[in-house]
C-alpha positions in Angstrom: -33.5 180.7 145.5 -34.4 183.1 148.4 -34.0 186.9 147.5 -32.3 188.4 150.5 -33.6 191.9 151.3 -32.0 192.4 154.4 -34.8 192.6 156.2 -38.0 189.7 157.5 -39.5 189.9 153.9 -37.4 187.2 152.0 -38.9 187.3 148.2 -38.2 184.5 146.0 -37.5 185.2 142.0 -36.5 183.3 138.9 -35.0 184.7 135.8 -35.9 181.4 132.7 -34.6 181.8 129.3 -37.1 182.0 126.4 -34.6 180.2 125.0 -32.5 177.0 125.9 -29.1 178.4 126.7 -26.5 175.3 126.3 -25.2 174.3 129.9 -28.5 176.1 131.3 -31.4 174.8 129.2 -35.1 176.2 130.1 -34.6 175.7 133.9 -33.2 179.2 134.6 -31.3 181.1 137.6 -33.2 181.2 141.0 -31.9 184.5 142.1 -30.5 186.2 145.2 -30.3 189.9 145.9 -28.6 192.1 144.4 -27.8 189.7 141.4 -25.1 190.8 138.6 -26.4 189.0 135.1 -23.2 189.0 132.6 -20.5 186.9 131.0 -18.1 187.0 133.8 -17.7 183.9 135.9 -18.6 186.2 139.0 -22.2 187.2 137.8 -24.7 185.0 139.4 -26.7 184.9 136.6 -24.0 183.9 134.1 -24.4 183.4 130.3 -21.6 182.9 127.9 -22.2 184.7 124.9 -20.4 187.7 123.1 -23.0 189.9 122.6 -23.4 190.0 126.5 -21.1 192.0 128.6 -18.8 191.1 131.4 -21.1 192.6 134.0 -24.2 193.3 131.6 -27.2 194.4 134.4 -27.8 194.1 137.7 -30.9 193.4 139.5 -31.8 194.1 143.5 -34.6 195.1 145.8 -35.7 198.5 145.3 -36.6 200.8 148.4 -40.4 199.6 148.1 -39.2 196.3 147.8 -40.0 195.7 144.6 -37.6 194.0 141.8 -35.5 196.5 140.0 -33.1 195.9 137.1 -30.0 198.6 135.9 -28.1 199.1 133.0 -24.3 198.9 133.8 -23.1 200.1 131.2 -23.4 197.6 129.4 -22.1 197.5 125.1 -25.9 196.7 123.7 -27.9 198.0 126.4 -30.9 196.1 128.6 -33.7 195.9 127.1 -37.4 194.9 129.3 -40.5 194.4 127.1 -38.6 195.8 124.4 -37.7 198.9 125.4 -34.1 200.1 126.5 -34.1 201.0 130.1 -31.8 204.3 130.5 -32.1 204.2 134.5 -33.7 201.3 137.3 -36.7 200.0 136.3 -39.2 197.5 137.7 -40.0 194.6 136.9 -43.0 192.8 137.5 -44.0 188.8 137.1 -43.8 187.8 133.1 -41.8 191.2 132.2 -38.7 189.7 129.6 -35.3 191.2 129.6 -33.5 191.0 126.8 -29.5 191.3 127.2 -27.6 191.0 124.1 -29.5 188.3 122.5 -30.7 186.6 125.2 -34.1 187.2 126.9 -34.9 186.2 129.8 -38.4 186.2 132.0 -38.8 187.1 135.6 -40.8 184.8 137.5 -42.0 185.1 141.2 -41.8 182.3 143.0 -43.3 182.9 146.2 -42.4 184.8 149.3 -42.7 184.2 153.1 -46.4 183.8 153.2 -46.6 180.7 150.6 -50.0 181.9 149.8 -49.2 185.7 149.5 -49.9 186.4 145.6 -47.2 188.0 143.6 -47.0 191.9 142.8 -49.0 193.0 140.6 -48.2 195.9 137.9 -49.7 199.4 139.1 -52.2 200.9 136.6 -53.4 204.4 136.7 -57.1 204.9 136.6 -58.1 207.4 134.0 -61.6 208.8 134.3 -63.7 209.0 131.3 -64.0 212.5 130.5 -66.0 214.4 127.9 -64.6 216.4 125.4 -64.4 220.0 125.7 -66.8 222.0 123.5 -65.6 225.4 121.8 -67.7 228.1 123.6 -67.4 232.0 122.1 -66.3 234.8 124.6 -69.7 236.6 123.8 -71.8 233.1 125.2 -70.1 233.8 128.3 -72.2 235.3 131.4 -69.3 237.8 131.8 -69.8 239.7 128.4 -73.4 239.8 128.6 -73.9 242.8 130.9 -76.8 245.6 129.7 -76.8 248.8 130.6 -77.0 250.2 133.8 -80.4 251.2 134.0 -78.6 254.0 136.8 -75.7 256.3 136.7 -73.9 255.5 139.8 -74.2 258.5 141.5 -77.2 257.9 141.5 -77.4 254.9 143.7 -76.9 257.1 146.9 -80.3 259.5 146.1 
C-alpha cells in the first residue's frame, strides 16, 4: 500500500473502480510508486480488458511530491475528470481516470503522520474587479491644456 518516494515521506494511495471489475471487485489497487496501470501481467495495477493497452498510463511521484499520471501512448488515450491528458498531470483525492472503459478513482490513504490531511487541489484567487468604463481621449487631463497665457520667451523677462 505504501507509495515509495525514495525519500522519509512515504504516501499512501489507492486507485478503486467505479465499477466492479470481475477478479477485482470495488476493493481496488493500493499502489506503489511509480505504478504502470495496463493489460499486461507486469502492470501493477492490472485490468484485463481490450479497450485497455498493454502498458496504458503510468502514475509516480512528481518533483513536489504530488501524484502524477502520464499517457504512454496508449490506443484510447487517459482520460482524468473527463478530459484527455496530453502530458503529466496531477491528481488530487476523488479525481477519476478513465482508461479505456474503465474509471478508476484516486484515493489517499494516509501518509507518515496518520493525522496529516490529504492534499488539497490549489485554487487561484481571483480578485473581484470592476469593469472598465469607456473614457474619451478629450476627458482626459492630458488634452485639456488652455492656452499659454505667455509666449515662452517671455518667461525669462
Amino acid at each position: 500500500m505504501a507509495v515509495d518516494a525514495g525519500s522519509a515521506n512515504t504516501m499512501y494511495y489507492k486507485l478503486v473502480p467505479q465499477k466492479p471489475i470481475q477478479g477485482v471487485g470495488y476493493q481496488g489497487w493500493n499502489l506503489k510508486l511509480p505504478a504502470t496501470v495496463g493489460r499486461s501481467a507486469d502492470s501493477q495495477v492490472c485490468v484485463d480488458d481490450e479497450s485497455i493497452s498493454r502498458a496504458h498510463c503510468q502514475l509516480f511521484l512528481g518533483s513536489d511530491e504530488s501524484l502524477q499520471v502520464r499517457d504512454l501512448d496508449s490506443l484510447n488515450g487517459t482520460f482524468v475528470n473527463g478530459e484527455k491528458i496530453k502530458k503529466v498531470h496531477s491528481l488530487f483525492p476523488g479525481d477519476v481516470i478513465q482508461i479505456g472503459s474503465i474509471s478508476l478513482r484516486v484515493d489517499y490513504a494516509s501518509d507518515t503522520d496518520p493525522g496529516k490531511p490529504p492534499p488539497k487541489r490549489v485554487t487561484s484567487h481571483n480578485s473581484v474587479t470592476q469593469p472598465m468604463k469607456a473614457v474619451r481621449p478629450e476627458d482626459l487631463p492630458v488634452f485639456k491644456q488652455s492656452e499659454p497665457t505667455k509666449k515662452w520667451w517671455e518667461f525669462w523677462k
